[in-house]
C-alpha positions as CSV (number, residue, x, y, z in Angstrom):
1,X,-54.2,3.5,12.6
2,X,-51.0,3.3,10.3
3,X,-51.8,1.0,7.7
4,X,-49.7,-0.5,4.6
5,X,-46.4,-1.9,4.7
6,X,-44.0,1.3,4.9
7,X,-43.5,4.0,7.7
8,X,-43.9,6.7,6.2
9,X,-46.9,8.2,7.3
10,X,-45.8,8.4,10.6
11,X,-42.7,10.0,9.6
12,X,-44.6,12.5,8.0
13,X,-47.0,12.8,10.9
14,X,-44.2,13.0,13.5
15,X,-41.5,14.6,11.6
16,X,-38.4,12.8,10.1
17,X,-36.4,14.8,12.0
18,X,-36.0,13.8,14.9
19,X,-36.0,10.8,16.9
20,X,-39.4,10.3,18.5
21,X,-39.9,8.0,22.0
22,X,-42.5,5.5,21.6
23,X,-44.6,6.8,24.5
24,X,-45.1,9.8,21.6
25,X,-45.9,6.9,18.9
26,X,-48.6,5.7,20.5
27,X,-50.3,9.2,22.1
28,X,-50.8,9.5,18.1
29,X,-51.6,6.1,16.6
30,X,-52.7,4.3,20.1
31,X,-52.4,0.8,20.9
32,X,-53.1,-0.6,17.1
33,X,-50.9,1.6,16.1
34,X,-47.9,0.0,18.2
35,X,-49.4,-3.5,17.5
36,X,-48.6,-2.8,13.7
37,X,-45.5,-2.3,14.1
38,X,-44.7,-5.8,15.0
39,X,-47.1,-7.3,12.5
40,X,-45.6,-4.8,9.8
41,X,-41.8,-5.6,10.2
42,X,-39.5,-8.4,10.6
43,X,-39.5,-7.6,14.9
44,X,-38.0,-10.8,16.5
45,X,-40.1,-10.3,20.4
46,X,-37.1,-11.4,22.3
47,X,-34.4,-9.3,24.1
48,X,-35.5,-5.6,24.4
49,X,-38.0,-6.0,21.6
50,X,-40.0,-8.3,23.9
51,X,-39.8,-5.8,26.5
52,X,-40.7,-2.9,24.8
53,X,-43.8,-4.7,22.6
54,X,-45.1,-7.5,24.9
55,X,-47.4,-5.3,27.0
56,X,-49.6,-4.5,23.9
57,X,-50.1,-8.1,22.3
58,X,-52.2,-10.9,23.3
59,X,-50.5,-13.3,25.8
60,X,-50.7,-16.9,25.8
61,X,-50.3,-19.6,28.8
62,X,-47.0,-21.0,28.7
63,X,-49.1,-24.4,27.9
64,X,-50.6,-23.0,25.0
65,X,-47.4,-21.4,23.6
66,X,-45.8,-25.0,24.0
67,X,-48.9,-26.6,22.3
68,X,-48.3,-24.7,19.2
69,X,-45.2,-25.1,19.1
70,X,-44.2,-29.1,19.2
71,X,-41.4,-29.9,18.2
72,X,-37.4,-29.2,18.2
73,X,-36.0,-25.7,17.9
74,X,-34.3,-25.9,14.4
75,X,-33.2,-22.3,14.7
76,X,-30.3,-23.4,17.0
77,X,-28.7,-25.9,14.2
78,X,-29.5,-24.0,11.4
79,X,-25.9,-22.2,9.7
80,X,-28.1,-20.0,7.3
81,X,-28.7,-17.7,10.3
82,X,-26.5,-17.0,13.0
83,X,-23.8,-14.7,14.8
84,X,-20.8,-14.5,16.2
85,X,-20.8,-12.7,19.2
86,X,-17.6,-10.0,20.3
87,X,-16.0,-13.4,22.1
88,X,-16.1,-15.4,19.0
89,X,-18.9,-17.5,20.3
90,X,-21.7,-18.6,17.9
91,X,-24.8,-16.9,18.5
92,X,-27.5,-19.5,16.8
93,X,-30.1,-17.8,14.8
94,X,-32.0,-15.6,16.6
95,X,-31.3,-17.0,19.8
96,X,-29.7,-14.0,21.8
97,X,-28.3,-15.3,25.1
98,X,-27.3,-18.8,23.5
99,X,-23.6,-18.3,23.4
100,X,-21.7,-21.8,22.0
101,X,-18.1,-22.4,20.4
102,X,-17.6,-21.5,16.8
103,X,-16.8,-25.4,16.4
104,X,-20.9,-26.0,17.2
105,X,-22.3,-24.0,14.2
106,X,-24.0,-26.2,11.8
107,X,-23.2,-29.9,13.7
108,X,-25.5,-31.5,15.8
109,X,-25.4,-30.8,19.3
110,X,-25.0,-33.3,21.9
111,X,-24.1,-34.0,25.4
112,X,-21.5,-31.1,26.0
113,X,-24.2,-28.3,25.4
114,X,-27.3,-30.2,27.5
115,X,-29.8,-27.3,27.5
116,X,-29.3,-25.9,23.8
117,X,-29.6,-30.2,22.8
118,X,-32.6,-30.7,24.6
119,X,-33.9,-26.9,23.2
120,X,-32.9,-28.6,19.5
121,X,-34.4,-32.0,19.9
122,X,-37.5,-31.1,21.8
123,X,-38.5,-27.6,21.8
124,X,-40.0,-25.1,24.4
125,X,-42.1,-28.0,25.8
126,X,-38.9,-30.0,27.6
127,X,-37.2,-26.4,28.6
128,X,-40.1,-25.3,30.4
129,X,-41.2,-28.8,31.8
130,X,-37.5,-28.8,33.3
131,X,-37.5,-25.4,34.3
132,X,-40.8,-26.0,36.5
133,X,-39.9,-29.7,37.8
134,X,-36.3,-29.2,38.4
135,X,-35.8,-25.4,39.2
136,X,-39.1,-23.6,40.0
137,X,-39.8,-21.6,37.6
138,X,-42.7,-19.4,37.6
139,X,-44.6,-18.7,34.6
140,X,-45.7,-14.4,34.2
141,X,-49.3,-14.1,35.4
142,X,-49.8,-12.5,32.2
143,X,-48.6,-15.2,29.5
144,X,-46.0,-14.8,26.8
145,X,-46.3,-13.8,23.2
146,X,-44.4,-16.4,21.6
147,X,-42.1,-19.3,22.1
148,X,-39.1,-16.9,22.3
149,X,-40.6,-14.7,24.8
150,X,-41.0,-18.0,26.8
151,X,-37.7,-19.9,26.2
152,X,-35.7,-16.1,26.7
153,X,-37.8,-15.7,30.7
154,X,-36.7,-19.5,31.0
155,X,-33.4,-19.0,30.6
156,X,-33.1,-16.1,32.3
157,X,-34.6,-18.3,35.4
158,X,-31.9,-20.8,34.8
159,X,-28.9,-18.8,34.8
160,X,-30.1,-17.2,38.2
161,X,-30.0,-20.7,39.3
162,X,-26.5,-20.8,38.3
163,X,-27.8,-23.2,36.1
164,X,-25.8,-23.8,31.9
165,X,-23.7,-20.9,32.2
166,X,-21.6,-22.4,29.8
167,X,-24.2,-22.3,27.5
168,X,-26.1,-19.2,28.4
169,X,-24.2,-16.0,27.4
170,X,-23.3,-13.2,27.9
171,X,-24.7,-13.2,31.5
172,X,-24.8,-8.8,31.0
173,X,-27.9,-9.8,28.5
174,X,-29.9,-11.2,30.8
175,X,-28.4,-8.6,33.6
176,X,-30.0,-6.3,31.2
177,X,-33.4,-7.7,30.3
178,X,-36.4,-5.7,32.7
């Protein structure tokens, strides 16, 4: 198993030069091997990440995820950390598939952006409660990593509702998601 904090000796184990396929990765360093990688770097498990990594870390109930995480989302307020997308839309910290106006990074968000309020104010806990009561969402039989991994499967759930399209953006990220 790859330990320390660099990746070195699985560049030197693979070769440096090439690209290598993370099928290959883990035929050499195995399961623990690909688990290090997310508890060696700064790997955010949403988007592709989450879809690539998830199958090798332990999964949690969408209960437990929301237990341990009470609580508002500060990530979505917070100007030290954010994007703006190729439409000049604020992308709030690491939030990908949040899509608001430029005019919303930093302020409080209220009425006008419902979902990404309620996501601020109350956390993963009111998203999923509404996503269940309201529009049938179903959780994964296997759980979810982290409160990302939820909150990204939830919204992705709501936009195929036609549900806060004006807040959920761009619809080809979700479209792209497995």
């Amino acid at each position: 198993v790859p330990s320390g904090t660099t990746y070195l000796g699985e560049l030197e184990a693979l070769g440096a030069d090439a690209p290598h396929p993370l099928a290959e990765y883990s035929a050499r360093f195995g399961e623990p091997g690909l688990r290090s990688i997310v508890a060696r770097s700064y790997l955010h498990l949403a988007g592709r990440a989450a879809s690539v990594f998830v199958p090798h870390l332990e999964r949690r109930s969408p209960e437990q995820v929301c237990a341990s995480n009470p609580g508002g989302c500060g990530e979505l307020t917070d100007p030290g950390q954010f994007r703006v997308d190729v439409h000049g839309r604020h992308v709030p910290g690491l939030c990908t598939g949040i899509s608001l106006p430029l005019e919303a990074l930093g302020a409080e968000l209220g009425p006008e952006f419902p979902l990404s309020s309620m996501l601020s104010r109350e956390g993963i806990s009111a998203l999923y409660r509404l996503a269940v009561e309201q529009y049938g969402f179903a959780p994964e039989p296997g759980g979810y990593v982290s409160k990302c991994h939820l909150c990204q499967q939830v919204r992705r759930h709501l936009l195929s509702q036609g549900q806060y399209a004006q807040e959920l953006g761009p619809r080809g990220f979700y479209d792209e998601l497995e």
